[in-house]
C-alpha positions in Angstrom: -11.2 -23.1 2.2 -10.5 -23.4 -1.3 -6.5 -22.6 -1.3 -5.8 -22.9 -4.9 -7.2 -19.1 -5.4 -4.6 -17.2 -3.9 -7.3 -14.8 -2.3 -7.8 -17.4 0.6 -4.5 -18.9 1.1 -3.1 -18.1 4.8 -0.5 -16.9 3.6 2.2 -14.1 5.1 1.4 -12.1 2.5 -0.9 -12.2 -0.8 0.9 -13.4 -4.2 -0.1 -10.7 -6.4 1.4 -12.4 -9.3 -1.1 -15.3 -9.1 -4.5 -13.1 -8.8 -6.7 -12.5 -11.9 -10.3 -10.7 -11.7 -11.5 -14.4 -12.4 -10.6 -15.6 -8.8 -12.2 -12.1 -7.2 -15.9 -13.0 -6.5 -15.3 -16.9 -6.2 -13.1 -15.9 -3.2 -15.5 -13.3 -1.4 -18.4 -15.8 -2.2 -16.7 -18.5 0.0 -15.5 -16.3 2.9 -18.8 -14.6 3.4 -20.7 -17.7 3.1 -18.3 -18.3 5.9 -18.3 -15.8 8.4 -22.8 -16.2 7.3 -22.5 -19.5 8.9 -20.3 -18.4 12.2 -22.8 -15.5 12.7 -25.5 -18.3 12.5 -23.8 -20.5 14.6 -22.8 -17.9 17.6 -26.5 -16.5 17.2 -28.0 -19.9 18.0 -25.3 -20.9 21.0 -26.3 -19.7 24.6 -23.0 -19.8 25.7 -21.3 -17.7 23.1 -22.4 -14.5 25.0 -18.4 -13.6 26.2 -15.8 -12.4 24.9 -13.7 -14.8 23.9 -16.6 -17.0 22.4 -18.7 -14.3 20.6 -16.3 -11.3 19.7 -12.9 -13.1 19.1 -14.8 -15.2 16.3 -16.0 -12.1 14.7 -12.8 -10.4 14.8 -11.4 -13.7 13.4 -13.7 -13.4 10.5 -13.3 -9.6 9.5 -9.5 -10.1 9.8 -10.4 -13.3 6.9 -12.6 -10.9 5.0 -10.2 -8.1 5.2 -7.3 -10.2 4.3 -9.4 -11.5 1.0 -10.6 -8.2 0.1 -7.5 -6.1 0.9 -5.3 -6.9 -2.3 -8.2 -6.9 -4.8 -8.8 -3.1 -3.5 -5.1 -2.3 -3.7 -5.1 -3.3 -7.3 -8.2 -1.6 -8.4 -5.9 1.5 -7.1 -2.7 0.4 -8.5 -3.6 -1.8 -11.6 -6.6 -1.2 -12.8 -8.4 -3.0 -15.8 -11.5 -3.1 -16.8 -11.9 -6.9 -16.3 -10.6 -6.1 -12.7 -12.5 -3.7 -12.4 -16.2 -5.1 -13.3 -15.1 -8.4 -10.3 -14.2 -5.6 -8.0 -17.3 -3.6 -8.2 -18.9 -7.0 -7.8 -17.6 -7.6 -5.1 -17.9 -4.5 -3.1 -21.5 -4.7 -3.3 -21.3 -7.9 -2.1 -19.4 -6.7 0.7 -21.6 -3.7 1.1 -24.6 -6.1 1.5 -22.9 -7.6 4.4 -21.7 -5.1 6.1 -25.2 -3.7 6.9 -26.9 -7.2 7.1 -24.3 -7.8 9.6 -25.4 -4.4 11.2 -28.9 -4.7 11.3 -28.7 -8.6 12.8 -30.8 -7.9 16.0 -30.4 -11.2 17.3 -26.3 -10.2 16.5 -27.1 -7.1 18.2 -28.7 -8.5 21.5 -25.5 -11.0 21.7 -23.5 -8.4 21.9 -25.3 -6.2 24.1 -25.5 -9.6 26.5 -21.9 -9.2 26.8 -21.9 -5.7 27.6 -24.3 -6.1 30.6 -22.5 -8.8 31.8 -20.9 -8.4 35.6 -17.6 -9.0 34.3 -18.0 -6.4 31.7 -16.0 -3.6 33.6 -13.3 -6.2 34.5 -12.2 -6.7 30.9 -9.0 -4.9 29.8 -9.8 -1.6 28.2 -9.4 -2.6 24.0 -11.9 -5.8 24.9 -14.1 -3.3 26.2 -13.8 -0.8 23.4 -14.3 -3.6 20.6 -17.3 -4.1 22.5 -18.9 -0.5 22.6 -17.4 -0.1 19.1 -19.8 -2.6 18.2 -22.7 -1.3 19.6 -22.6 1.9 18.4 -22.0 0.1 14.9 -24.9 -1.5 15.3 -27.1 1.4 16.0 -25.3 3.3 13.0 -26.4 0.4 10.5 -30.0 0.9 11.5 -30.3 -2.4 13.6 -33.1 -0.7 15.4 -35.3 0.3 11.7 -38.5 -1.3 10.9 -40.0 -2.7 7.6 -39.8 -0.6 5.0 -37.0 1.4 6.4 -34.9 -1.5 7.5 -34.7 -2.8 3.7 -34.5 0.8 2.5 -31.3 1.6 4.3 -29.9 -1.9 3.1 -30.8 -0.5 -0.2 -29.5 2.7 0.4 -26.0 1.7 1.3 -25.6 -0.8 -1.8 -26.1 2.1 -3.9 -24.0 4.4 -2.3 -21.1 2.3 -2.6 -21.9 1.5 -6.4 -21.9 5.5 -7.1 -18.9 5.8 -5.4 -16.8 3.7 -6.8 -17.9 4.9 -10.3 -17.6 8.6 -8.7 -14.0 7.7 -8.6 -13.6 5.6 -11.9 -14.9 8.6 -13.7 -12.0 10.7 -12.3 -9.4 8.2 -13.0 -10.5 7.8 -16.6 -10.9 11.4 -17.3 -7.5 11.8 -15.5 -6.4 9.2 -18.1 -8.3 10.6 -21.8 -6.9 13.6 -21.6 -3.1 14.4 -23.1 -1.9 17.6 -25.0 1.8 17.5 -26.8 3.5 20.2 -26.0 6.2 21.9 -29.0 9.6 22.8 -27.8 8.7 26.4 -27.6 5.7 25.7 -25.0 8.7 24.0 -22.9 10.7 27.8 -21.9 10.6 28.2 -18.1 10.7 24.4 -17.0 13.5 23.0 -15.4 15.3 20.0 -16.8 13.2 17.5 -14.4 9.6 18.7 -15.6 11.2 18.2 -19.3 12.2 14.7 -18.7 9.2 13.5 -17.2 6.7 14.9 -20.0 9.3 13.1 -22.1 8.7 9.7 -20.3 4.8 10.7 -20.3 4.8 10.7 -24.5 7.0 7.9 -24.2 4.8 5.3 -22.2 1.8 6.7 -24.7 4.1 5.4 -27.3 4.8 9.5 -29.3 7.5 11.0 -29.9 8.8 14.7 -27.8 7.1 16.1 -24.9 3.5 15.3 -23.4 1.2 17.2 -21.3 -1.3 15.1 -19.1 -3.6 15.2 -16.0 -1.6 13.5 -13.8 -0.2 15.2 -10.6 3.4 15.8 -11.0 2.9 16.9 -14.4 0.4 19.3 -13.6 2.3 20.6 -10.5 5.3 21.3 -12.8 3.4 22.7 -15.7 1.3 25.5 -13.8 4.4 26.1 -11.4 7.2 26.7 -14.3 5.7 27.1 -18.0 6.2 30.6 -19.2 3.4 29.7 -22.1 0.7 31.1 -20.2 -1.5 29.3 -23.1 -0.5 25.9 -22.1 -1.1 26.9 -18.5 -4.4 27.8 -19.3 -5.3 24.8 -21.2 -3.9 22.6 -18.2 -5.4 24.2 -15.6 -9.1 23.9 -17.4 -8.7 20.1 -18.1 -7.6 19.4 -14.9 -10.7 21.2 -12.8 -13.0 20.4 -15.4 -12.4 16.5 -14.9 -15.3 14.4 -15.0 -18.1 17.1 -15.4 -20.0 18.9 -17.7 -17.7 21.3 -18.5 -13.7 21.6 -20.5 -12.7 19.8 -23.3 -14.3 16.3 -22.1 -17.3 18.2 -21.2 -20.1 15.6 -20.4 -18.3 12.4 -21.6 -18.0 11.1 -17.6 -19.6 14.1 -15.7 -20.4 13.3 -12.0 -23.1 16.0 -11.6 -25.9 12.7 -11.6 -23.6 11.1 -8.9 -23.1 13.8 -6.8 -26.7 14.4 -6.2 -27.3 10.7 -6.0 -24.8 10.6 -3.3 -25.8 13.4 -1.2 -29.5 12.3 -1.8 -29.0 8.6 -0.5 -26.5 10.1 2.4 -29.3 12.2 3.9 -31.9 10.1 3.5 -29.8 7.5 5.6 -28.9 9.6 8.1 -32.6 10.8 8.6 -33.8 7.1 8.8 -31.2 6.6 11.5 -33.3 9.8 13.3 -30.0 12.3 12.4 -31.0 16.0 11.4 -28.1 15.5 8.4 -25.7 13.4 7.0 -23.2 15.9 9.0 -24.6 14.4 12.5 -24.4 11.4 11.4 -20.5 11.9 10.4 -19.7 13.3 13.6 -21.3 10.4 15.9 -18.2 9.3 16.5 -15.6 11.9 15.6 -14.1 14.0 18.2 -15.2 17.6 17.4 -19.3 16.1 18.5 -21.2 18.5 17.2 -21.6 20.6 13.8 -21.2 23.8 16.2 -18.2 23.2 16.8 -16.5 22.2 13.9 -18.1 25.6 12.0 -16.8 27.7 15.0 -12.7 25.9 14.3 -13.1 26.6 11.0 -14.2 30.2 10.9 -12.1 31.2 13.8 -8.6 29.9 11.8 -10.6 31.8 8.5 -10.8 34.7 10.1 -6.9 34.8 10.9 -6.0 33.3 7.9 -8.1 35.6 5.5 -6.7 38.9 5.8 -3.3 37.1 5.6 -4.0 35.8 2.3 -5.8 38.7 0.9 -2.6 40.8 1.5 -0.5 38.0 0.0 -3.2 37.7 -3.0 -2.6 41.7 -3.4 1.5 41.4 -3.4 1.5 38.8 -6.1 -0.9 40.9 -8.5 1.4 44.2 -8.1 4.4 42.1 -8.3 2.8 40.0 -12.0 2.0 43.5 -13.7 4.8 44.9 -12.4 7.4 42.2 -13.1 5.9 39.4 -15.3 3.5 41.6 -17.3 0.5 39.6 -16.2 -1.9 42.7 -15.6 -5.1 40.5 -15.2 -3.9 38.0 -12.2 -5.9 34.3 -13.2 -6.2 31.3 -11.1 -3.7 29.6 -13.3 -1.2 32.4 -13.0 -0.9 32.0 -8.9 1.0 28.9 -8.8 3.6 30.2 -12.1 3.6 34.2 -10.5 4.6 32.8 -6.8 7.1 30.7 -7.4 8.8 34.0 -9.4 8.0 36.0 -6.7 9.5 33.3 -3.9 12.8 33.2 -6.7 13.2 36.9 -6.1 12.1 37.5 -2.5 13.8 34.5 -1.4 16.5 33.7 -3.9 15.3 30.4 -3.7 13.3 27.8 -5.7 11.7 24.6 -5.1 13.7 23.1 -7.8 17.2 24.1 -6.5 16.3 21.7 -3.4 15.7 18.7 -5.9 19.3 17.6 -6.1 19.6 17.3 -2.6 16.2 15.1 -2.1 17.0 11.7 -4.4 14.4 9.2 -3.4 17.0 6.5 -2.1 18.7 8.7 0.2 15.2 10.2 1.2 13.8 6.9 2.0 17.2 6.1 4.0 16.6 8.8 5.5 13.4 8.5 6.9 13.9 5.1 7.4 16.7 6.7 10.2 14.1 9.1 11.8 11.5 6.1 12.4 14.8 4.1 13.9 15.8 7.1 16.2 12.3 8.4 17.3 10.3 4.8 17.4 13.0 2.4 17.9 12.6 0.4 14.8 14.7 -0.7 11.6 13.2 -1.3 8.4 15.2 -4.1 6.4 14.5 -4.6 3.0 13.1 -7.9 2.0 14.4 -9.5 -1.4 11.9 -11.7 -3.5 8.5 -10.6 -2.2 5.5 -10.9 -4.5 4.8 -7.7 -6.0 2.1 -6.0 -8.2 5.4 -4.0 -10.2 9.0 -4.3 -10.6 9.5 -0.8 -8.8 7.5 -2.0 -5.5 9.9 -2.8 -2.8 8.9 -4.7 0.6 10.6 -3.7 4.0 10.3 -5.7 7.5 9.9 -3.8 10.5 12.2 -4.8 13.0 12.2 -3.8 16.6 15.0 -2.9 18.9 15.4 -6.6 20.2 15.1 -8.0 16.6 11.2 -9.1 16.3 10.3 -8.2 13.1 6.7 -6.2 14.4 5.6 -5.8 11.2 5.7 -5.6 7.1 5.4 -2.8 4.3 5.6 -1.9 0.7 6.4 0.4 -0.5 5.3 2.2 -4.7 6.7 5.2 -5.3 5.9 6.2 -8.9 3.3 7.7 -11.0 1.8 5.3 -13.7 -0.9 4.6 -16.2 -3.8 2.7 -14.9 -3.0 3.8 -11.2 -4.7 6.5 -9.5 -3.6 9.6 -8.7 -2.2 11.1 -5.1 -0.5 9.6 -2.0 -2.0 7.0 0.5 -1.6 4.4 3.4 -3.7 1.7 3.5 -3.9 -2.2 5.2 -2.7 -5.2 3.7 -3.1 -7.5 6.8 -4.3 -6.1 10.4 -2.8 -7.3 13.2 -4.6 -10.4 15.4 -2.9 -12.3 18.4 -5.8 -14.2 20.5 -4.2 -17.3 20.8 -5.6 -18.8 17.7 -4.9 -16.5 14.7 -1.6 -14.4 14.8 -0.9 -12.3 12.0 1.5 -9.2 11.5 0.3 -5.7 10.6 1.1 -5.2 6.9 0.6 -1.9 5.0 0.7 -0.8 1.4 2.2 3.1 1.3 2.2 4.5 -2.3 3.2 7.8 -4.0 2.6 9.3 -7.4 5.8 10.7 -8.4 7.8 11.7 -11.0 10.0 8.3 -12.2 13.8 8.3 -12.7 14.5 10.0 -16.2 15.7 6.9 -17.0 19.7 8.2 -17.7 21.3 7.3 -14.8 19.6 10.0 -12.2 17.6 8.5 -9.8 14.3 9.8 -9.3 14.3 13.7 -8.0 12.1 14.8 -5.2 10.7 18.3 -4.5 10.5 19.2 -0.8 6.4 18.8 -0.9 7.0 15.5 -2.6 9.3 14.9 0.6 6.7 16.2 3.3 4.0 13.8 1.4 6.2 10.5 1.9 6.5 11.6 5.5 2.9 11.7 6.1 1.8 8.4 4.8 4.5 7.3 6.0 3.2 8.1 9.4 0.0 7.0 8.7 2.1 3.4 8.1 3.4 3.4 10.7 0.7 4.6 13.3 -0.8 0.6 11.7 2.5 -0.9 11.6 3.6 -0.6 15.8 -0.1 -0.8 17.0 0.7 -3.4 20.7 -3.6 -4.0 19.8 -4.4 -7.8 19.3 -8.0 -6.8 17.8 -8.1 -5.8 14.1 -11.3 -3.5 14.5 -9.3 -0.9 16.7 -5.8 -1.6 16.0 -3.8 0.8 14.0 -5.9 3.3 12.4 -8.7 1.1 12.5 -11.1 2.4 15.2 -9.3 5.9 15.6 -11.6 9.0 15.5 -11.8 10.4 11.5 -10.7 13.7 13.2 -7.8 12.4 15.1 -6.4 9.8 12.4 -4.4 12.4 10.2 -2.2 13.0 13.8 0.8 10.4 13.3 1.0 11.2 9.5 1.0 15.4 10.1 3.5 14.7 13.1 6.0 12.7 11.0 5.8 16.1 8.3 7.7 17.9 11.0 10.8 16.3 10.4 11.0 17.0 6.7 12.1 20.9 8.2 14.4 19.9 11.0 18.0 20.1 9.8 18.9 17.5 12.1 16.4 14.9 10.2 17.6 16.3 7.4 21.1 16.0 7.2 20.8 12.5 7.7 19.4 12.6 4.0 19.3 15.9 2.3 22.2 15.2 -0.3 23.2 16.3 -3.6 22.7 12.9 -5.7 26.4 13.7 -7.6 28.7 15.1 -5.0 27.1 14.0 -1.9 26.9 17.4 -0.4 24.6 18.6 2.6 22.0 20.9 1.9 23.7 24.1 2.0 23.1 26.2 4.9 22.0 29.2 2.9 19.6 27.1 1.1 18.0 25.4 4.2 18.1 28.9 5.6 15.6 30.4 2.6 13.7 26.7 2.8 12.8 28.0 6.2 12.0 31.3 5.7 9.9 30.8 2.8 8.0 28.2 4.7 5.4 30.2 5.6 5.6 31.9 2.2 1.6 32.0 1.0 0.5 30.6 4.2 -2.7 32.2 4.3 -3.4 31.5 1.0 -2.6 27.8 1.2 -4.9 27.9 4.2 -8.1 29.2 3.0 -7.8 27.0 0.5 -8.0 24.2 3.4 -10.7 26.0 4.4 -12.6 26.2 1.5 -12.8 22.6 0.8 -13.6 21.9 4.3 -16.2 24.0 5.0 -17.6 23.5 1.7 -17.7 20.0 2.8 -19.4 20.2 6.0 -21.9 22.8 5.0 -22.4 20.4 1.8 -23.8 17.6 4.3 -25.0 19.5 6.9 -27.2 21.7 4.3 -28.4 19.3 2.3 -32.3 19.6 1.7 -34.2 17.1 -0.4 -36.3 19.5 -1.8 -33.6 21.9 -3.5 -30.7 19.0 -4.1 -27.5 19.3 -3.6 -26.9 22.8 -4.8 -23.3 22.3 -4.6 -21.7 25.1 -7.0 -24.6 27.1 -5.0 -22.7 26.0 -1.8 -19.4 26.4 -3.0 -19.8 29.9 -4.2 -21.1 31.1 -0.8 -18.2 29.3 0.9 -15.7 31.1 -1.5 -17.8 34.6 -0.8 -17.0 33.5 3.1 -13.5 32.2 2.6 -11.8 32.3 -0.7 -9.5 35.6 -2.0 -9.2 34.8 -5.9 -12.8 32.8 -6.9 -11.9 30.4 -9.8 -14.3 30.9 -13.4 -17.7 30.3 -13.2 -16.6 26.8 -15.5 -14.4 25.2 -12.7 -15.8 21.8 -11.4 -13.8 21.1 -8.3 -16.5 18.9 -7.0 -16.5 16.9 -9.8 -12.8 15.0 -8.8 -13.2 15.7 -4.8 -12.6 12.0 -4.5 -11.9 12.5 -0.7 -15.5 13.9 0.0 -17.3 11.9 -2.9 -15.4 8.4 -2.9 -13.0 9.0 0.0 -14.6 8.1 3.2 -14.0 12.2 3.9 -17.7 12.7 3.8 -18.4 15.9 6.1 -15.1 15.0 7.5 -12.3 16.9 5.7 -12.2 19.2 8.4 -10.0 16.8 9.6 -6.9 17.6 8.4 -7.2 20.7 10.1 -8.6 19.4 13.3 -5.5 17.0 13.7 -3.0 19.8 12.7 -4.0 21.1 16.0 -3.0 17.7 17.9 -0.2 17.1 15.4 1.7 20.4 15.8 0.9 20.5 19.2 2.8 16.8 19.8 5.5 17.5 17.8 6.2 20.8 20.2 7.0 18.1 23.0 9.6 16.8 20.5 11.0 20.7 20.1 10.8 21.1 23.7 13.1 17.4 24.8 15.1 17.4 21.3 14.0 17.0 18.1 15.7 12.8 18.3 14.6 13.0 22.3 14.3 9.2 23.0 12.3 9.0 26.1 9.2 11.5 24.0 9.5 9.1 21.1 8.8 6.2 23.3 6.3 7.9 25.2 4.7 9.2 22.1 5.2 5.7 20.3 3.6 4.1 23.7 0.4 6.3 24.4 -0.6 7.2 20.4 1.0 4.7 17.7 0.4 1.5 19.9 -3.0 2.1 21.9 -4.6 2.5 18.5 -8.1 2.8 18.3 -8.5 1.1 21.7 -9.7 4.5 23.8 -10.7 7.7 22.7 -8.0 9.6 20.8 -8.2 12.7 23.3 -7.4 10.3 26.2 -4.2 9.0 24.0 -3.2 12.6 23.4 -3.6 14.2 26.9 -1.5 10.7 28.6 1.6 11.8 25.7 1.1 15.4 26.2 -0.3 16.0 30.0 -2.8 18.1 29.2 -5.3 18.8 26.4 -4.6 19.8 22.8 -3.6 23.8 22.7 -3.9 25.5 18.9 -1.1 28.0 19.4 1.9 25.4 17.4 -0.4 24.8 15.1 -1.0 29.3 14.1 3.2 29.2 14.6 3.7 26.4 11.8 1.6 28.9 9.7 3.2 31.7 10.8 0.4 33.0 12.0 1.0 33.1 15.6 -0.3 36.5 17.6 
């Protein structure tokens, strides 16, 4: 191995400092000529038809590939350039070309299969077994079993896809990025001192003077949630759900129409090579909910409990704008702006009188404190570590006898150049089999509003809260897996539809007021949340549920239906899909100009494809787990270790049903999940 380019260098973790674009390809042209030469060499041995001399090797070499590839991807989230960019498009296709070369290697394939029919198959312990049937069913998902033409097409088909992708989700970053408004003193009334500082710190990084509106999150949140300039709210809300389409003030500059036909073109054609009625089958091969049926049927049976809710909700908020705000004519960017008044006067209560109480170092404390009380770990910070930014911070996880298990770091802020939203992802997998050992490392980063830069430190609202909590439980659902094999440790390997269960579980405890008076303090005086204010926190909780909801909804059955529809011969029809959805589902239909397609990055560039139903899906297992915690004690730590035991460590190393049903002792049940709405019967 070449170990002057820091992208193969063993070591504990990658020195961002020291990578350049340059080094990218040079680096994933080495380890796949690599792991091309082990396939060849295990394909050609006789004896390498066992475990420990066919599919530790292969796991050894993903791990190498992953561990190359890992902080190239991070970057291109959190530092993009366009030099980095052009090596990291490169590269993926690259990596694209081997994945399915890898899955269509029949000779590969019949290895493997060798050691699945062997007598001592049943013998092995359950994860060797699973990487083994994982594998399989990989194989048979990559087309192994196609013929000339269709074995090159689907090859082909999948270099493409990942090409459109990734350029699907450039185009959103860069519109994100184009578009800034300044916004006059007068066009400030209504937003709180934290909203003013950060659009002051936006005009500052552009290098202006005063105030600047962009398309980033937090600033849009803040904009269409307090701005009395109903103009300005207007203007926001059109630039934002016109990114990257043919439509708004960039209108056609970096639309995605092309690339979501492409996509959905290439995606069915795939699946129907692979003998799948649509690219929803396909999806669902190896998800829990099995069959299109059935994920239809959990969607419209929570829309039609959720729908009347949110129709009565949509009809309060219009009597209450004419009545009270003099907005007669109720518009998808008054919702946000008119509920938060109407939450103010029903509730006496706003989001931003919790801010005070949430500053991000005593939220992180705090959490860090939940994750020691429920999962028996510490989280020490690590001084010196290599980082891609001065505000990234690196913490080991340490165990209850003082192992450190595990690694994480930890980005907090919104920034030019880094894409928008919140996410978990893997900086090194874990891998003990006697000859590789490497700790679980994650990369956990947020998008919000920086420090104002006078002495306060950075500001949380409670959904900014509830968002560090989930990824955070998506960390560390990687960061405690007890599995040796990087393919279903962690994460890796878990069901699409039962992944998003750690990270909604760990959302509970952003509402319990003994979680949060370990952390819910006023930045100057150090007070507790006030009773009275955790007591209207709660009780407008389920304020808008429905409405929240069949928003859900929406996207995830415009999703599925998306896929599951798809016909060759009409397109993708997907504003035709989407308005028959919002017909089924929606209360308040945006204008005939908004282009939410156009920046669903989840469905498009995500790895969501016909699977956002998710979220939902695992709110059912989440809420129902976290009732086991409501019913011992919130801190109970005899559930935490069961829980920690039978979901975070097993991984992806049996089904996810059989990891919930050995924490809960019994199957799944849906009625938490209607309480945490507020919807219960």
């Amino acid at each position: 191995m070449n170990t002057e380019n820091p992208l193969l260098a063993a070591g504990e973790l990658p020195a961002f400092s020291a990578i350049t674009p340059d080094q990218v390809n040079p680096a994933i042209d080495e380890v796949l000529a690599g792991f091309r030469a082990e396939v060849a060499r295990l394909v050609a041995d006789p004896q390498a038809r066992d475990f420990a001399r066919l599919m530790a090797p292969l796991e050894r070499w993903e791990e190498r590939l992953g561990r190359c590839f890992a902080p190239v991807s991070h970057l291109h989230g959190v530092k993009d350039s366009p030099e980095l960019r052009a090596a990291y498009s490169a590269a993926l296709e690259k990596l694209t070309e081997h994945g399915t070369e890898l899955g269509q290697n029949r000779d590969l394939y019949e290895a493997v299969k060798a050691v699945r029919e062997a007598p001592g198959f049943e013998a092995m312990d359950r994860a060797r077994r699973t990487v083994v049937e994982d594998s399989l069913r990989g194989f048979r998902l990559s087309g192994v079993a196609l013929e000339e033409p269709a074995r090159s097409r689907f090859k082909d088909i999948q270099t493409q896809l990942s090409k459109l992708e990734t350029e699907f989700e450039e185009a959103v970053l860069d519109a994100t990025d184009a578009w800034t408004r300044p916004v006059t003193e007068a066009e400030l009334a209504g937003l709180p001192e934290s909203a003013r500082d950060m659009l002051r710190t936006m005009a500052k990084d552009k290098g202006v003077a005063g105030h600047l509106a962009t398309l980033k999150g937090p600033v849009v949140q803040a904009i269409l949630t307090f701005a009395d300039d109903r103009a300005l709210r207007e203007q926001l809300y059109t630039a934002y759900n016109t990114r990257a389409s043919d439509q708004g003030p960039q209108a056609g500059t970096r639309d995605n129409s092309g690339r979501i036909e492409q996509i959905m073109a290439l995606r069915h054609e795939a699946a129907a090579l692979l003998g799948f009625d649509s690219s929803a089958h396909l999806s669902l091969a190896d998800k829990m909910a099995g069959t299109p049926e059935r994920v239809l049927g959990f969607l419209r049976e929570l829309a039609a409990k959720a729908k009347p809710v949110a129709a009565r909700e949509l009809e309060e908020l219009r009597a209450f704008a004419a009545a009270e705000l003099g907005i007669a004519d109720l518009q998808p960017w008054d919702v946000a702006y008119c509920a938060e008044k109407l939450r103010e006067r029903r509730f006496a209560f706003s989001e931003e009188d919790l801010k005070p109480y949430f500053p991000l170092p005593a939220v992180m404390q705090g959490l860090f404190t939940v994750a020691e009380r429920v999962f028996g770990v510490k989280l020490v910070e690590r001084h010196g570590v290599d980082a891609w930014h001065p505000d990234v911070h690196y913490f080991d996880v340490v165990d209850h006898d003082g192992t450190v298990r595990a690694g994480v770091y930890l980005d907090h802020y919104a920034r030019a150049g880094k894409r928008g939203g919140a996410w978990m992802d893997v900086c090194r997998s874990r891998m003990d089999d006697g000859e590789s050992l490497f700790k679980p490392v994650a990369y956990l980063t947020c998008n919000f509003a920086p420090p104002a830069g006078d002495g306060r430190p950075a500001l949380l609202t409670h959904d900014d809260v509830i968002t560090l909590f989930h990824e955070f439980g998506h960390g560390i659902h990687h960061l405690l897996t007890e599995v040796d094999w990087p393919s279903i440790g962690g994460i890796s390997g878990v069901e699409w539809d039962a992944v998003e269960l750690p990270s909604q579980f760990m959302e509970n405890f952003a509402w319990q007021r003994e979680a949060l008076d370990m952390f819910a303090r006023h930045w100057q005086t150090g007070e507790r949340l006030p009773d009275d204010l955790y007591a209207k926190m709660l009780q407008a909780r389920h304020f808008h549920a429905g409405l929240f909801l069949v928003r859900q909804l929406e996207f995830a059955l415009f999703d599925f239906r998306l896929h599951l529809e798809f016909d060759p011969a009409r397109g993708a029809r997907a504003l035709e899909v989407l308005n028959e959805v919002r017909d089924e589902v929606a209360v308040l239909p945006p204008p005939a100009w908004h282009r939410g397609p156009h920046a669903f990055t989840h469905i498009f560039s995500g790895g969501y494809a016909a699977g956002y139903y998710s979220y939902l899906w695992a709110e059912v297992l989440s809420a129902d787990a976290f009732a086991a915690f409501e019913e011992a004690g919130v801190f109970d730590a005899d559930t935490g270790a069961r829980y920690r035991r039978e979901i975070l460590a097993v991984g992806g190393s049996r089904p996810a049903l059989e990891s919930f049903v050995a924490f809960r002792g019994r199957e799944p049940q849906p009625d938490a999940l209607l309480r945490s709405y507020g919807l219960a019967a």
